[in-house]
N, C-alpha and C positions, 0 to 999 in steps of 0.2 A: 016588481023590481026589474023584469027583464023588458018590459015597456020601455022602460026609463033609462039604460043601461043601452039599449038600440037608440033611442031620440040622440044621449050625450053620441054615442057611434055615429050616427050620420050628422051631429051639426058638427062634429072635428072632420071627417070627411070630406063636407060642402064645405066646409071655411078653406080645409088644406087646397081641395081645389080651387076653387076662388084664389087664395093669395097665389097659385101658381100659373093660372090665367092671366093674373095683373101683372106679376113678375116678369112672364113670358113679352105680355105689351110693352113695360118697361124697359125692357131689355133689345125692343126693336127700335121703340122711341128715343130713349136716351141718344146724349152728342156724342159724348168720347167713351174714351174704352173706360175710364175709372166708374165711369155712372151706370154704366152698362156691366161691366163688375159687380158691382154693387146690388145693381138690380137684382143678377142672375145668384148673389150669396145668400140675400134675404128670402129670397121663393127658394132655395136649394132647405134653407134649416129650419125655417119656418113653416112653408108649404106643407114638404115630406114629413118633418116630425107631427105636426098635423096630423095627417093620413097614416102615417103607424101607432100615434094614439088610436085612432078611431078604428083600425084594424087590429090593436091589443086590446080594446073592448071589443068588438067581435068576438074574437077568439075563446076569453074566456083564461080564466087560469089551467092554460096548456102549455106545452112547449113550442108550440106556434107564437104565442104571446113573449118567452121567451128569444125565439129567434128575431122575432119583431124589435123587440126591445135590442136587444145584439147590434142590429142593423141601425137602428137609431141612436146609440154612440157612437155608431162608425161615421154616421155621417155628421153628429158631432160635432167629432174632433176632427174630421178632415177637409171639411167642407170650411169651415174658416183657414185652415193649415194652406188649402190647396187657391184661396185667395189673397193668402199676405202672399203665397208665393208668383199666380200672376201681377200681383202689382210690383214686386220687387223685380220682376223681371221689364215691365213696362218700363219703371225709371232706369233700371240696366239697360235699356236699349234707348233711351231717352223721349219715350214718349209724354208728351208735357199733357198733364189737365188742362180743360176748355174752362177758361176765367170768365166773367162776369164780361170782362171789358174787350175778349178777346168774341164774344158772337159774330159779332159784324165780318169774320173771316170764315168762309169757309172751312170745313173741317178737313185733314187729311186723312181718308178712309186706306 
């Protein structure tokens, strides 16, 4: 059972890094700031929840497992909270999304 129990631990581990890799590329790659947002929310709650599964199998039912787990509601709930709120501040400040038919312009960085 603890074969089995390390394998699921390290393929949530290798996937969470993997998707925080591509998020990271994403995140350089993307045009505008919305897609680049975006990039940087799905590797944030995906990624990381990821990697504290695989490190709450680690653990073991401890209070290590619990602190894990703590941690991973926190980001949660904040980690989308802390994205509606850069996007709300983008259109507060009028930063407009890169359109389909807007490419052929340069981007303002």
């Amino acid at each position: 059972m603890s074969v089995l129990i390390d394998i699921a631990s390290w393929v949530c581990l290798v996937a969470g890094g993997i998707f925080c890799v591509i998020g990271t590329v994403g995140l350089l790659r993307m045009p505008d700031f919305y897609t680049r947002m975006h990039a940087a929310s799905v590797t944030d709650t995906l990624g990381a929840g990821l990697m504290l599964i695989g490190l709450v199998l680690q653990a073991g039912p401890t209070l290590v497992a619990v602190k894990l787990l703590i941690i991973g509601l926190l980001i949660f709930f904040t980690s989308p909270t802390a994205t509606h709120a850069l996007a709300k501040a983008g259109l507060t400040r009028g930063v407009k999304p890169l359109l389909a038919e807007d490419r052929s312009q340069p981007s303002k960085r």
